[in-house]
Residue frames relative to the residue before (quaternion, step in Angstrom):
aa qw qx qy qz dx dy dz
X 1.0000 0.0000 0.0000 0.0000 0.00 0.00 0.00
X 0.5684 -0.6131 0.4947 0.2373 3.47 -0.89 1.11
X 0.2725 -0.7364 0.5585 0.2675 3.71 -1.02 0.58
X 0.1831 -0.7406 0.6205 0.1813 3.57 -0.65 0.58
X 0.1239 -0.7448 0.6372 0.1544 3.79 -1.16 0.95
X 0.2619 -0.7287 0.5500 0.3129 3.50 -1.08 0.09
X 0.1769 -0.8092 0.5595 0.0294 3.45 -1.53 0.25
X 0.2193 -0.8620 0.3917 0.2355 3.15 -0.38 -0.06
X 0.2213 -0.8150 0.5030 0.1839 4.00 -0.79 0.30
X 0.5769 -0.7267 0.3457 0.1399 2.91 -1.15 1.72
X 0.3652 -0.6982 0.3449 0.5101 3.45 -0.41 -0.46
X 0.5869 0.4727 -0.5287 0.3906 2.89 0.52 0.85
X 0.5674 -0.6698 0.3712 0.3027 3.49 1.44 0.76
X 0.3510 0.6385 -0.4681 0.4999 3.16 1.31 1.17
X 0.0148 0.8631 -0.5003 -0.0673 3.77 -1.29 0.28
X 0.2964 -0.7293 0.4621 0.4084 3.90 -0.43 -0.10
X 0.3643 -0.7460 0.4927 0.2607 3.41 -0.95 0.65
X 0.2361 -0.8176 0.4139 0.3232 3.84 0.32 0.06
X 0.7783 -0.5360 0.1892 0.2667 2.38 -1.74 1.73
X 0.5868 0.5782 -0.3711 0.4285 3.86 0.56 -1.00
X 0.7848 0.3565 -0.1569 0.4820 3.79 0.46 -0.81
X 0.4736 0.5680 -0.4452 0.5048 3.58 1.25 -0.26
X 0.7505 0.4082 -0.1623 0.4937 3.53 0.77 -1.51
X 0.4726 0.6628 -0.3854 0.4345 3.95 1.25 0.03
X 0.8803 0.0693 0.0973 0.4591 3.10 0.85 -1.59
X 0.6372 -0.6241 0.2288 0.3901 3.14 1.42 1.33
X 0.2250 0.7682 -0.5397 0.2607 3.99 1.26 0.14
X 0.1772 0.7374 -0.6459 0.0871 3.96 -1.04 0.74
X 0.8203 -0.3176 0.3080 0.3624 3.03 -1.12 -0.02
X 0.7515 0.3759 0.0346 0.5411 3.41 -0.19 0.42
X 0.4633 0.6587 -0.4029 0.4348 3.72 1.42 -0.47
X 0.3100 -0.6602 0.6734 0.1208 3.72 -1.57 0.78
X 0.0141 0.8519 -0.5233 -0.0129 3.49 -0.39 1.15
X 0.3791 -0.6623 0.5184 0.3858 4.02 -0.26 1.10
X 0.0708 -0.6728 0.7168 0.1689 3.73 -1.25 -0.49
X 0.1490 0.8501 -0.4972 0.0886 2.89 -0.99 1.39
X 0.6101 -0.7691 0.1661 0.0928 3.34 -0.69 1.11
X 0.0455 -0.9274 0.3443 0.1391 2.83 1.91 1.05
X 0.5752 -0.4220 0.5503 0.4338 4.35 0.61 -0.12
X 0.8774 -0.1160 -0.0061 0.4655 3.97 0.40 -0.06
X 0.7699 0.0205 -0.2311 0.5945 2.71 0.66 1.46
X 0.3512 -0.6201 0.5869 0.3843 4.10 -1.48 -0.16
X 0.2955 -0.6797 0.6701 0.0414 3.41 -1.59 0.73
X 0.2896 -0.8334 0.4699 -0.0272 2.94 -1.00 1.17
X 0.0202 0.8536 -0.5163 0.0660 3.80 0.55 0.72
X 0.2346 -0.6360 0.7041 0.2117 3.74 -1.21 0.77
X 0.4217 -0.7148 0.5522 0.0798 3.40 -0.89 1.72
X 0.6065 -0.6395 0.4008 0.2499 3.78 -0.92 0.80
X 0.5004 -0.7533 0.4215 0.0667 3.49 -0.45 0.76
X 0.2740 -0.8002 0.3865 0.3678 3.54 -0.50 -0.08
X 0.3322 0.6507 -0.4155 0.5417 3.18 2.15 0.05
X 0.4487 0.7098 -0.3689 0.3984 3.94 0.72 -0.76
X 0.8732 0.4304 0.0832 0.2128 2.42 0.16 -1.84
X 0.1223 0.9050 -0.3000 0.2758 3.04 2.54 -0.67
X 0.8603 0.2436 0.0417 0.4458 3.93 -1.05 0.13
X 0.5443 0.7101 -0.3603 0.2639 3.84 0.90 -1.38
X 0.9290 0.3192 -0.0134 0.1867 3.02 0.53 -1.39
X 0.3423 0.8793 -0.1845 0.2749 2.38 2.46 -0.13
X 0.5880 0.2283 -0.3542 0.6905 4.05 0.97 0.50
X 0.5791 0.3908 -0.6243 0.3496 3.57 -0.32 0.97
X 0.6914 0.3402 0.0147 0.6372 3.75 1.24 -0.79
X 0.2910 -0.4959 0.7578 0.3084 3.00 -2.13 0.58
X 0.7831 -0.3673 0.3432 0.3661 3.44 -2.37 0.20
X 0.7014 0.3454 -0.4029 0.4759 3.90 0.40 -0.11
X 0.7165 0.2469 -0.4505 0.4720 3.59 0.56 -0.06
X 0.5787 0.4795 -0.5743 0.3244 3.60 0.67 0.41
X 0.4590 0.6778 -0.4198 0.3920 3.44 1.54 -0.77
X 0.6597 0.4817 -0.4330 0.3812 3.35 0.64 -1.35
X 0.5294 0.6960 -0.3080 0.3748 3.47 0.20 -1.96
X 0.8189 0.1713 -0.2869 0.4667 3.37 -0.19 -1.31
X 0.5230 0.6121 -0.4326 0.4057 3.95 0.60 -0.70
X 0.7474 0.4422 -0.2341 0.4371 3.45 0.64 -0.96
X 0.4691 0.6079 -0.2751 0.5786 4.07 1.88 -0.78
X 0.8434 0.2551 -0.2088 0.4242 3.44 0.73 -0.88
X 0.6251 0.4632 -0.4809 0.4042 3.56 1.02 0.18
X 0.5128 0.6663 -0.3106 0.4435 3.43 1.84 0.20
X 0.6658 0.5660 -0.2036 0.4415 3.19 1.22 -1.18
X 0.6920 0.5337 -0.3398 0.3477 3.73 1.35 -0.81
């Protein structure tokens, strides 16, 4: 059986995610979480990073067109 925590939401529609699940699914400070509307209920996903992503691509490109790539990821990401 699934554990269910509770939480609460500020008014400013803010909440705390608890610690056990922060440390489940890698959540820190700073984390991007999608929110999706699943029809019964909201989902929370931690969205991929470009730090993630670090190294990945590294046989599709040489180092200036990864430079570029990522330069361009991060003026997207801000």
């Amino acid at each position: 059986m699934r554990k269910i925590a509770e939480v609460s939401v500020t008014r400013k529609g803010q909440t705390t995610i608890p610690i056990s699940l922060r440390k489940k699914y890698g959540i820190r400070r700073g984390t991007r979480l999608g929110v999706v509307d699943t029809g019964k209920g909201i989902l929370l996903k931690p969205k991929v990073s470009i730090l993630d992503l670090a190294g990945s691509g590294s046989r599709f490109g040489t180092v200036a067109q990864m430079k570029r790539l990522l330069d361009r990821l991060r003026r997207e990401d801000v």
